[in-house]
Every structure is written in structure tokens, then in C-alpha cells.
KEKE-3310 file (N, C-alpha, C; in steps of 0.2 Angstrom, whole numbers, plus 5000, padded with zeros to 4 digits):
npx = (4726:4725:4738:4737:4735:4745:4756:4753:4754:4768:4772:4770:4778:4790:4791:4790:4802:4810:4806:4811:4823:4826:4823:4836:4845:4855:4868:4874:4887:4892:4894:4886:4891:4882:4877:4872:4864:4879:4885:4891:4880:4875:4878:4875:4870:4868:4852:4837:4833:4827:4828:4830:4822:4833:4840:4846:4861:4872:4887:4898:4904:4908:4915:4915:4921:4936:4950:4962:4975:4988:5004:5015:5032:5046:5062:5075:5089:5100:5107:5121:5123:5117:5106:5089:5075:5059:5040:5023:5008:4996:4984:4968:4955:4940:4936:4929:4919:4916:4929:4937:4931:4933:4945:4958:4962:4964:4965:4968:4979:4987:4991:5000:5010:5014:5018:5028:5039:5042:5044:5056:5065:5065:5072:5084:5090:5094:5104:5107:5107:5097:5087:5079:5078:5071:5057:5043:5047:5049:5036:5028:5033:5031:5016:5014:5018:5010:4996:4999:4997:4987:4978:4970:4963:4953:4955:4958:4975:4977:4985:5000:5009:5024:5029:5038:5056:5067:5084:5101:5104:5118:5120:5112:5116:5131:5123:5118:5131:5135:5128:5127:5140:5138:5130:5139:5147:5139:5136:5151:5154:5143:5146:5159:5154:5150:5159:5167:5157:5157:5170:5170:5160:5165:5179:5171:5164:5176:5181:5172:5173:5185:5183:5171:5179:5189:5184:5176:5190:5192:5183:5183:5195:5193:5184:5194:5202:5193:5190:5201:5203:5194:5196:5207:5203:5193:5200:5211:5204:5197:5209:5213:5200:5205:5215:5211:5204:5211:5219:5210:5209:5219:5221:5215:5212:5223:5228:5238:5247:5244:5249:5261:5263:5262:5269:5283:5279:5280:5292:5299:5297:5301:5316:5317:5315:5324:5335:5334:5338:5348:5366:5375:5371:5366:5366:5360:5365:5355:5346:5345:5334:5319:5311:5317:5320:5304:5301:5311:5304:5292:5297:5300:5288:5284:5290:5287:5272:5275)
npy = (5275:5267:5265:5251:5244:5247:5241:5227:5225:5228:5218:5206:5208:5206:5193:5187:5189:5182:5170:5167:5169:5157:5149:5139:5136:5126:5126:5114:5103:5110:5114:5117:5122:5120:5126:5125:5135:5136:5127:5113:5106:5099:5095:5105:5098:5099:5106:5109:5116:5119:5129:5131:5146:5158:5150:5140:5143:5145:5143:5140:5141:5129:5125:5110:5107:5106:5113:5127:5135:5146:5146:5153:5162:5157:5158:5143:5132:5123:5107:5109:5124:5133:5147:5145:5152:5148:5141:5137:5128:5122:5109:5105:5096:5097:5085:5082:5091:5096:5093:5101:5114:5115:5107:5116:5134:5141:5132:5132:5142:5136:5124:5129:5134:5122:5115:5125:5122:5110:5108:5116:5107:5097:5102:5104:5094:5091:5091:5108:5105:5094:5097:5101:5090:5081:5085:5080:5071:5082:5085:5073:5071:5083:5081:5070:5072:5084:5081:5071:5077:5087:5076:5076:5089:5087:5088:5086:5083:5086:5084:5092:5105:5110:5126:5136:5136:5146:5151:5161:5176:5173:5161:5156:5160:5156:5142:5143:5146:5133:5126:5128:5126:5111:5110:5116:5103:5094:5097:5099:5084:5076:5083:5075:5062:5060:5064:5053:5042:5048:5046:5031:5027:5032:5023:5009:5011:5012:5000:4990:4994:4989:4975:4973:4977:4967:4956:4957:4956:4944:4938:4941:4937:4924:4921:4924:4913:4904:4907:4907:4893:4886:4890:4884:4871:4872:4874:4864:4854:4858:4855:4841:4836:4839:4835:4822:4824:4826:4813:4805:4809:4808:4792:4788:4788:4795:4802:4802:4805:4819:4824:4824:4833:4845:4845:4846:4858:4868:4863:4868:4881:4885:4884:4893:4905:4904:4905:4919:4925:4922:4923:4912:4895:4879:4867:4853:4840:4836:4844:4851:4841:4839:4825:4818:4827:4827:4813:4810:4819:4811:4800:4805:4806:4792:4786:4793:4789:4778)
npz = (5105:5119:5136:5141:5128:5123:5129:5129:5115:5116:5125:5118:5107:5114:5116:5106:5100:5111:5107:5095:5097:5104:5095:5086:5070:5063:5051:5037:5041:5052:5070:5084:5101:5116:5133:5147:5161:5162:5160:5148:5140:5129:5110:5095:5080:5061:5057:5063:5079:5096:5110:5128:5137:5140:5149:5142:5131:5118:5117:5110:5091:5078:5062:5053:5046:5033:5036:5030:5038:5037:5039:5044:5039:5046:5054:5051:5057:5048:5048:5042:5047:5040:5038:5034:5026:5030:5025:5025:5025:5034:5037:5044:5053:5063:5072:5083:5093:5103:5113:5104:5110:5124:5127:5123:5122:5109:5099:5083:5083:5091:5085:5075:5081:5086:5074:5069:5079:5077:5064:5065:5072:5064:5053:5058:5056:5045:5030:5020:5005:5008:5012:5001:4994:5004:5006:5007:5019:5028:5028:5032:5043:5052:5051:5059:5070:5075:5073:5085:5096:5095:5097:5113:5110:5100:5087:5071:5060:5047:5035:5030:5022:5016:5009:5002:5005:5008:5007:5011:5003:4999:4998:4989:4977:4977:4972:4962:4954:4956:4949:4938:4935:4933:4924:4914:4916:4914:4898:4894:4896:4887:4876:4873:4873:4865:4852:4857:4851:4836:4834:4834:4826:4815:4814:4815:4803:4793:4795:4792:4778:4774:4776:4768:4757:4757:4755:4743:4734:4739:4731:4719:4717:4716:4708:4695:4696:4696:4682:4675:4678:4669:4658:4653:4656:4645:4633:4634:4632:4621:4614:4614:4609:4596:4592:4593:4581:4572:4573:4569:4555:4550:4549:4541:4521:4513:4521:4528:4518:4516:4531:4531:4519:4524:4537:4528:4526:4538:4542:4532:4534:4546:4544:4535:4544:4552:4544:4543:4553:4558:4555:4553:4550:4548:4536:4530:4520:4511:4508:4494:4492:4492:4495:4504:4516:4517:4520:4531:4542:4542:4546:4559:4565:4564:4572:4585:4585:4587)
capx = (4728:4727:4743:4735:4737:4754:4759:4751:4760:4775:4773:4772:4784:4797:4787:4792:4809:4813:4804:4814:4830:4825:4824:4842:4845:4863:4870:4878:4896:4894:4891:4886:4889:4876:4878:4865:4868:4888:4888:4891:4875:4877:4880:4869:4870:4863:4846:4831:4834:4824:4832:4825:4827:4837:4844:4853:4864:4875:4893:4905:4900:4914:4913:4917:4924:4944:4953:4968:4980:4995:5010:5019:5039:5051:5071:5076:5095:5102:5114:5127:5124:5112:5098:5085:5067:5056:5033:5022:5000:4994:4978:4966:4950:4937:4933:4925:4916:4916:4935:4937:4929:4935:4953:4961:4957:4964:4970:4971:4985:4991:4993:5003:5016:5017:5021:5034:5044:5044:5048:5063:5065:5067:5078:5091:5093:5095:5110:5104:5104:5094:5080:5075:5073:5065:5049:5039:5050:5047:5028:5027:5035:5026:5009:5014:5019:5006:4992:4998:4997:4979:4972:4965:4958:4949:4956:4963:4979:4976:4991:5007:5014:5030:5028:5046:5063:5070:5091:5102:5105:5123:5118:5107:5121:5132:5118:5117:5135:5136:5121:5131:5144:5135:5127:5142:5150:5135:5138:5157:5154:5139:5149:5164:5151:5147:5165:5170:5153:5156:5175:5169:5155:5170:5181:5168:5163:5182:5182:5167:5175:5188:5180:5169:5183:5193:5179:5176:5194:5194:5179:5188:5201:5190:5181:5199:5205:5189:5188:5207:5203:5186:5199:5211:5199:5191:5208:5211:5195:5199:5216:5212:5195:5209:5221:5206:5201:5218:5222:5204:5209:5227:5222:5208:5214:5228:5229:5247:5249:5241:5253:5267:5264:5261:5275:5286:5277:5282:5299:5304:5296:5304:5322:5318:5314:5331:5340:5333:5341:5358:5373:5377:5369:5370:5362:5360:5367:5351:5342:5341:5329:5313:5307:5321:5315:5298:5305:5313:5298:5289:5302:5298:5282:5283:5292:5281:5267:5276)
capy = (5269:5269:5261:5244:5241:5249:5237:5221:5225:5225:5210:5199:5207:5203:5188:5186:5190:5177:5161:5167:5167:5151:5143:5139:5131:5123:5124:5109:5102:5114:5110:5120:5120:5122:5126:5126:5138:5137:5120:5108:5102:5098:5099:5102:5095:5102:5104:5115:5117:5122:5130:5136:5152:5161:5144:5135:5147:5145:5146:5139:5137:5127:5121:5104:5105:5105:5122:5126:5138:5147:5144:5159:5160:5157:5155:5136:5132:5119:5103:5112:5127:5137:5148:5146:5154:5140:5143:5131:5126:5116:5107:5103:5097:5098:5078:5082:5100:5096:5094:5108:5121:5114:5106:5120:5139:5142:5126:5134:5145:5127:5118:5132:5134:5112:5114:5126:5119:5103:5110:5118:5103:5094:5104:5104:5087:5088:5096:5111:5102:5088:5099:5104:5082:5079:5089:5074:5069:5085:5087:5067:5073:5088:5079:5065:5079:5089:5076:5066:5083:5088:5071:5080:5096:5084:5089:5080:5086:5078:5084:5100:5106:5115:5130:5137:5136:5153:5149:5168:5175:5172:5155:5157:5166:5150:5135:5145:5147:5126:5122:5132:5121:5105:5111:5114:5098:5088:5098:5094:5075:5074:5084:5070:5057:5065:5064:5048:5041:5048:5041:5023:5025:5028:5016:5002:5012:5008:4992:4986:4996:4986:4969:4973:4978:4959:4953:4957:4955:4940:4937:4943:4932:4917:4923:4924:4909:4898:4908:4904:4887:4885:4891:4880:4865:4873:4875:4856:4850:4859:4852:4836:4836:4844:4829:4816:4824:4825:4808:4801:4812:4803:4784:4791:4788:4802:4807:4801:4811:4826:4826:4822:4839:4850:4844:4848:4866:4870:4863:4873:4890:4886:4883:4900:4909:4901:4909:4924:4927:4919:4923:4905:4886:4871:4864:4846:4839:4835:4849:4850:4834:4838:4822:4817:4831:4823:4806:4813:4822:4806:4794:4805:4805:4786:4785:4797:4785:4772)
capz = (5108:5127:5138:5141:5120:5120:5135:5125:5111:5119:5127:5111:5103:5117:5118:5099:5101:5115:5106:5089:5099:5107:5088:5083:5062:5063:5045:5036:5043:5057:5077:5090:5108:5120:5139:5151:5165:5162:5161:5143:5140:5121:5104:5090:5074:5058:5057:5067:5087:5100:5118:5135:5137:5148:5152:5136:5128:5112:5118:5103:5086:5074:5056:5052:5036:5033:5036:5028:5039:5032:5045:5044:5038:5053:5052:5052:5055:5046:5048:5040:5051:5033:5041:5028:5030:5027:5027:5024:5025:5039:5033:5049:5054:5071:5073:5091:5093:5113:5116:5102:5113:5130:5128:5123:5121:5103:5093:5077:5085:5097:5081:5071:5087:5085:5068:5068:5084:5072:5058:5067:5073:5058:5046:5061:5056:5038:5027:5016:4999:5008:5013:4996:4991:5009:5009:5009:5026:5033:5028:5036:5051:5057:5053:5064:5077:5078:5074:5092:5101:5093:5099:5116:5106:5096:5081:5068:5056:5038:5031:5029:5013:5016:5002:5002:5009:5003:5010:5010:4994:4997:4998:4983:4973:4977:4973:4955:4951:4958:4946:4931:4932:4935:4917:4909:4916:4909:4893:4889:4896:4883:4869:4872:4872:4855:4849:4856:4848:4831:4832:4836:4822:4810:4816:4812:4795:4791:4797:4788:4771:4773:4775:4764:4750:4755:4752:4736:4733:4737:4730:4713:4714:4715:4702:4691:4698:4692:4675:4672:4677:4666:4652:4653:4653:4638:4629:4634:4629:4615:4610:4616:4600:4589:4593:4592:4575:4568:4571:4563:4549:4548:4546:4533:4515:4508:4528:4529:4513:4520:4536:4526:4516:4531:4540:4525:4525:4541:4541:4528:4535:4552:4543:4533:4549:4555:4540:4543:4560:4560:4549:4551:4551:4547:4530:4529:4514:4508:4508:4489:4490:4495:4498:4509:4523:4522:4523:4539:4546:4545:4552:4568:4566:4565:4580:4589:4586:4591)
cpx = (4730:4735:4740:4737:4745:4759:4758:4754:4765:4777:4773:4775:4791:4794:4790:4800:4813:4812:4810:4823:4832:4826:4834:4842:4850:4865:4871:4885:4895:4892:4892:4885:4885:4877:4873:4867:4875:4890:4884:4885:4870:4877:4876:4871:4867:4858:4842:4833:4829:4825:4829:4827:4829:4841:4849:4854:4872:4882:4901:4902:4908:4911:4919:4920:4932:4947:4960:4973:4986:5000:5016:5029:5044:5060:5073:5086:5095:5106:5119:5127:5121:5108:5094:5079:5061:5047:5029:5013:4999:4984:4975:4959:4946:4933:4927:4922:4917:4924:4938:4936:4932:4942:4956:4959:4955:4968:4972:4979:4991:4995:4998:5010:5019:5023:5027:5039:5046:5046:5055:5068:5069:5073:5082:5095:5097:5099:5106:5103:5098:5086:5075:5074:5069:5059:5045:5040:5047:5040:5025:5027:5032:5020:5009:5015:5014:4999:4993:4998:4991:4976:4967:4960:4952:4950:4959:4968:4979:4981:4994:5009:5018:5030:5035:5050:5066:5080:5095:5103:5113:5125:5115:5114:5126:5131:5120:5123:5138:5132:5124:5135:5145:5131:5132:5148:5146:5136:5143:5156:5148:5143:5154:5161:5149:5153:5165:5166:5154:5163:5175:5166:5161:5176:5177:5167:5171:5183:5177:5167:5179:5185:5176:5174:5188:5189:5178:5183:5194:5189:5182:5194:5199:5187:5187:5201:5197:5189:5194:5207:5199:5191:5204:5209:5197:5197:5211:5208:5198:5203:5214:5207:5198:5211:5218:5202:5207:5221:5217:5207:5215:5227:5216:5213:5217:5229:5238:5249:5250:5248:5258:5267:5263:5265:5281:5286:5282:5289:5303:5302:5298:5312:5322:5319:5321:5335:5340:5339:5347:5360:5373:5373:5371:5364:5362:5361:5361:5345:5338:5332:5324:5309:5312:5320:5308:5299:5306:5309:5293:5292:5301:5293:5279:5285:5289:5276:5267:5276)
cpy = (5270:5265:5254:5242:5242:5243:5231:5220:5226:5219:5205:5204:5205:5195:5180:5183:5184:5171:5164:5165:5161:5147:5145:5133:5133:5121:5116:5108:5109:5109:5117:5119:5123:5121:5128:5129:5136:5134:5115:5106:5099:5099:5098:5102:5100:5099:5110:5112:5121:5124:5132:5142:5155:5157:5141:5144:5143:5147:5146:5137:5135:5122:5116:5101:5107:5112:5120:5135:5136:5147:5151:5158:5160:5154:5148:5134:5125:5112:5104:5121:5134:5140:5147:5149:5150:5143:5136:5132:5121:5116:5105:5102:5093:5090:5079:5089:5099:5099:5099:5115:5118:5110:5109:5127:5141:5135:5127:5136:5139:5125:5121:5134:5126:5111:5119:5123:5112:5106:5111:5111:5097:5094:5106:5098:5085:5094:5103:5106:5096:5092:5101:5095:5081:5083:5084:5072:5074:5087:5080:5070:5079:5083:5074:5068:5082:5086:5073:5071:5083:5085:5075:5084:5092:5087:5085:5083:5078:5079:5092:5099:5112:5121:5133:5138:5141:5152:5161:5170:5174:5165:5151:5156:5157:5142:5137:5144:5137:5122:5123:5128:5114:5107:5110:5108:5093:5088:5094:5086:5073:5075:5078:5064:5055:5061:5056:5043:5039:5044:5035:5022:5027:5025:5012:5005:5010:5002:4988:4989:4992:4979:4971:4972:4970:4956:4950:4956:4946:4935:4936:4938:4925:4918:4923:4919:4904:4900:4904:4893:4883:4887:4887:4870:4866:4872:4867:4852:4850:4853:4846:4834:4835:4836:4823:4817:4822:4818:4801:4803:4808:4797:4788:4790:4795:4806:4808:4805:4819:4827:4826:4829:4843:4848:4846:4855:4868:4868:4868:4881:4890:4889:4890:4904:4910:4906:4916:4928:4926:4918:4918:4899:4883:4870:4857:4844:4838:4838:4853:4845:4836:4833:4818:4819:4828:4816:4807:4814:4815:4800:4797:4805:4796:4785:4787:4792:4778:4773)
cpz = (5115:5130:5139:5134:5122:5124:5131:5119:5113:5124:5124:5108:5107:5118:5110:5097:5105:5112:5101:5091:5104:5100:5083:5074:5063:5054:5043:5039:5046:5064:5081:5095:5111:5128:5141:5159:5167:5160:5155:5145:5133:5115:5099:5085:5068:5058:5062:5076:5091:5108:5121:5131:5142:5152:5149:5132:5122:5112:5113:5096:5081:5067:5057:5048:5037:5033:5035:5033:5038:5039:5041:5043:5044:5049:5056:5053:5053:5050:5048:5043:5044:5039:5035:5031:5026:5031:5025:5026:5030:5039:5041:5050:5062:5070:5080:5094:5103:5116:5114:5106:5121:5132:5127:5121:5113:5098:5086:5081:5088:5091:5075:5077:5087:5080:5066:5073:5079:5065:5060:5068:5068:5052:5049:5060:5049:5036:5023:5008:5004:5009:5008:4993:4996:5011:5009:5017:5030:5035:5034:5044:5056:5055:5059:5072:5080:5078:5081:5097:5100:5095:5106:5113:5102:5087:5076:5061:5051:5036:5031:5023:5014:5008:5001:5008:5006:5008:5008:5003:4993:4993:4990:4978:4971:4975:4965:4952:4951:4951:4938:4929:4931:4926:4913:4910:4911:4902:4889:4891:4890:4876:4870:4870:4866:4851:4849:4851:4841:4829:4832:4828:4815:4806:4813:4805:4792:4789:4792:4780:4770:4774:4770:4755:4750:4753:4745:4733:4731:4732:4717:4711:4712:4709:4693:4691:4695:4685:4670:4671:4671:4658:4647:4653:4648:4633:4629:4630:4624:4611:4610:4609:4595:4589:4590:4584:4573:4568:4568:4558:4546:4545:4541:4527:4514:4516:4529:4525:4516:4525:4533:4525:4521:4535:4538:4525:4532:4542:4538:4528:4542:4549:4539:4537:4553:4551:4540:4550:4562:4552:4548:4552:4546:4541:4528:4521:4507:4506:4502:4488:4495:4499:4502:4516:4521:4523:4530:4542:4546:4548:4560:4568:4566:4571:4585:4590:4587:4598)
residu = (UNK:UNK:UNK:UNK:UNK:UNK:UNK:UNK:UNK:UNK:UNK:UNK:UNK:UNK:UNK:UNK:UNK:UNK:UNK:UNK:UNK:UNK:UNK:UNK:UNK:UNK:UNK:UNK:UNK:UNK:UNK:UNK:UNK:UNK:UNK:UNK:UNK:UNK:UNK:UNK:UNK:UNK:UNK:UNK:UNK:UNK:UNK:UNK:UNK:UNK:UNK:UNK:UNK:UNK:UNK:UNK:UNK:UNK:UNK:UNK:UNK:UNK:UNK:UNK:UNK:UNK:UNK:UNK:UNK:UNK:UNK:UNK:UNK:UNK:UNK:UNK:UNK:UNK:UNK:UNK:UNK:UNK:UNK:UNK:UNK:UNK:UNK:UNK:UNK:UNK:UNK:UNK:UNK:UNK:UNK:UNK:UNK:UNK:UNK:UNK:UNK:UNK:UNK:UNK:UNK:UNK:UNK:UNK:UNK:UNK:UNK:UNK:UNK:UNK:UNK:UNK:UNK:UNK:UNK:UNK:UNK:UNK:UNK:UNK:UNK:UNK:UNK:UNK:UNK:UNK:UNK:UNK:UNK:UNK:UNK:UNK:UNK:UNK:UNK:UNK:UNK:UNK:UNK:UNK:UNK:UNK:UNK:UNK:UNK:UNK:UNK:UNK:UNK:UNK:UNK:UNK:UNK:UNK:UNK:UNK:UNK:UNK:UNK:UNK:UNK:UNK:UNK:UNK:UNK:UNK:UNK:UNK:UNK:UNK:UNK:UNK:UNK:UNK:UNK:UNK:UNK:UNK:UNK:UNK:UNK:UNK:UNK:UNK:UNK:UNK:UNK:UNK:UNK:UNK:UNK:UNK:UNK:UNK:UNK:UNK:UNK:UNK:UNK:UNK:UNK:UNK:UNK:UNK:UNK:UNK:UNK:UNK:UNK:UNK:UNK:UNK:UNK:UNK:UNK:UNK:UNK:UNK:UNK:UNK:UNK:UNK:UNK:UNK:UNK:UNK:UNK:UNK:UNK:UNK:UNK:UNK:UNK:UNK:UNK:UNK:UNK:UNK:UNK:UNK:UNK:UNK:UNK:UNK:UNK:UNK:UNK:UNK:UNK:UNK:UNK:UNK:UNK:UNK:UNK:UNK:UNK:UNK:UNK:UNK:UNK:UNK:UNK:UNK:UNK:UNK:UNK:UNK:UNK:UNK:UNK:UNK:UNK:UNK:UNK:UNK:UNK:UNK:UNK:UNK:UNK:UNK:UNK:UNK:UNK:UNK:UNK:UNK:UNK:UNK:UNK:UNK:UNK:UNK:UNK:UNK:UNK:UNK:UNK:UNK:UNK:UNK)
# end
């Protein structure tokens, strides 16, 4: 191979080389700048590209897509004058690939300097207990910070998420023995809650033992008080039958007789009874004559029925 070939191949292959790096392909959600001797001359999109050469050149290339930088721990002083070391994720993404390479040199860096001086910021204002309910407040508040700063850069901050607030460990030590007795406060007011609870629940069991038992008391005495009465009608009724027999039975044939002899009966097992019990009485003169004591005994039986 003489030098004339060697020279012609080497001039297509540099020949090669300079179209190959004339053809730029732009990923997806990326952009690249392109400047043409020194100077913006714009950005390329995804998709196949084709540059001068020697003339357009390829000075910033940025993806498009959401980046999440870690914002490093820094000492925050409190309200109450706590240092706590407080870290946190700053979420961000390149809206404008132009102002990105040419408003500022480093934005990722810009936008992690925004966000601590705001963070600082922030939990100068709030107590130590309140910094551990306000992380919503303080995540709001740096994004509204460092979002209205970014607008030049063409960046745009979606959102902050504070990852811990670490307070000293004296501090720690303190919140624990606070939390301990916030536990066993809840405890004894739960346990009383208990007691006072079970002595209400038997109070009313009392209460409604006793109601219950008048109840049925009084229930019992109604119950006595109409049997007595239900008996004492019966026992009436009764008598009352007996009275209205015995006195058909009396005008009836040989009824007068009949009383007659049953009156004399008991007369003279009353006056037995009499003698049995007393030393002394009285004997009516008459007392041989049988039928003198029924005579008697219907003389008041005639006046009775008068």
C-alpha cells in the first residue's frame, strides 16, 4: 500500500469521525444546549440532531425529569433557644434548559443554600415541641422560598420533606421522662375512670335491686290485699247463701221445730261450758224444764225476727 492509499484512508476516517460527532440523538426528558461560536443558539429536544462542525458545539446537557437532593443536616436554634440538627430532601425540577445553564452556574447547590437559610429561618420561629407538629408549615415554607428564588434559574421546586429534627440528647432524655409521665398520668386518670365507673354501675345495680324488690313488695301486698278481700266476699257470699238457706229451711214444715232443737242444743253445751269454768253462776229457776229454755230461745228468736 503506497502513501497516496494510506492518506485516503485517513481522510475518511477523520472524515467519519467529524460527521459521527456532527450527529447528536437527545434521550427522552432530556435537553441539550447548543452554542454556536460561544454564543446560545439552541436547545435540543429528544430526538436525532444534526450540527455544523467546528461551529455548533454541545455546552450543557440537563435532564428533565424530577431530582430529588438530600439537603444536608445543619444546627437550627429554636424559639425557646433548643439547638436541634434538623435534614431534610429538596425535590426539584429544570422547566427552562436555557435559563438553567445560563441564570446561575450551579442551582442544584443555589437551591440547597435557599433551603437551609429558610429552614433556619423557620424553626427560629417555632417552640421546640411545635417543630415536631409543624413539618407540613416548615416543608410549605421553604418550598415557597426557594421556588420564588429558582423562578430566574428556570427551575421549579415541587416540594421539601424535612426527614429528622434530632434535639440534644439532654433534650431527648427530658421529652422521654415528660412522655413517661404523660403515660402514667393517662394511666391513673383511665384507671379512676375504671373505679369511678364500676362504682356508679353498682350504685344503679342497687338501685334498681331495690326498685325492683318494692316493687314486688308492693306488688305482694296487692296481691294479699285483693286475696283477703276476694275471701272475705267469698265468706260473705257464703254466709249470706247459709242465712238465705236457713231461713227457707225455717218456714218449711217442722223448721220451727228443727230450730227450736238446735237452739236448745247449744244452749245447754254453751251453759255446760260455763260450768266447766266457774266455781259460781247463776241457774235459772227453771233449768229442770227443758221445754221452758226452748220456749226462751224462741221468744228471742221471735223477736229477732221481728
Amino acid at each position: 500500500m503506497d502513501a497516496q492509499s494510506i492518506v485516503l484512508i485517513a481522510v475518511i476516517v477523520l472524515l467519519v469521525i467529524i460527521l459521527l460527532s456532527c450527529i447528536k440523538i437527545v434521550p427522552q426528558r432530556s435537553a441539550f444546549i447548543v452554542e454556536r461560536l460561544g454564543k446560545y443558539n439552541g436547545t435540543l429536544t429528544a430526538g436525532f440532531h444534526f450540527l455544523m462542525p467546528f461551529i455548533d458545539k454541545v455546552s450543557y446537557k440537563h435532564t428533565l425529569k424530577e431530582a430529588a437532593i438530600d439537603v444536608a443536616s445543619q444546627s437550627c436554634i429554636t424559639k425557646d433557644n433548643i439547638a436541634v440538627e434538623v435534614d431534610g430532601v429538596l425535590y426539584l425540577q429544570i422547566i427552562d434548559p436555557k435559563k438553567a445553564s445560563y441564570g446561575i452556574d450551579n442551582y442544584g447547590f443555589a437551591a440547597i443554600q435557599i433551603a437551609q437559610t429558610t429552614m433556619r429561618s423557620v424553626i427560629g420561629r417555632l417552640d421546640l415541641d411545635k417543630t415536631f407538629e409543624e413539618r407540613e408549615t416548615i416543608n410549605t415554607s421553604i418550598v415557597e422560598a426557594v421556588d420564588k428564588a429558582s423562578d430566574p434559574w428556570g427551575v421549579k421546586i415541587t416540594r421539601y420533606e424535612v426527614k429528622n429534627i434530632t434535639p440534644p440528647q439532654s433534650i431527648k432524655d427530658a421529652m422521654e421522662k415528660q412522655m413517661r409521665a404523660e403515660r402514667e398520668k393517662r394511666a391513673m386518670i383511665a384507671e379512676s375512670e375504671g373505679q369511678k365507673q364500676a362504682k356508679i354501675n353498682v350504685a344503679e345495680g342497687e338501685k334498681q335491686e331495690l326498685i325492683a324488690r318494692s316493687e314486688g313488695e308492693k306488688q305482694k301486698r296487692i296481691n294479699e290485699a285483693e286475696g283477703k278481700a276476694a275471701e272475705i266476699e267469698s265468706i260473705a257470699s257464703a254466709t249470706a247463701t247459709g242465712i238465705r238457706e236457713i231461713a227457707l229451711a225455717i218456714n218449711e214444715k217442722g223448721g220451727i221445730d228443727a230450730v227450736n232443737l238446735r237452739v236448745a242444743e247449744q244452749y245447754l253445751g254453751e251453759f255446760g261450758k260455763l260450768a266447766k269454768t266457774n266455781n259460781t253462776m247463776i241457774i235459772p229457776s227453771n233449768m229442770s224444764d227443758v221445754s221452758s229454755i226452748i220456749a226462751t230461745a224462741t221468744s228471742v228468736l221471735d223477736q229477732t225476727k221481728k
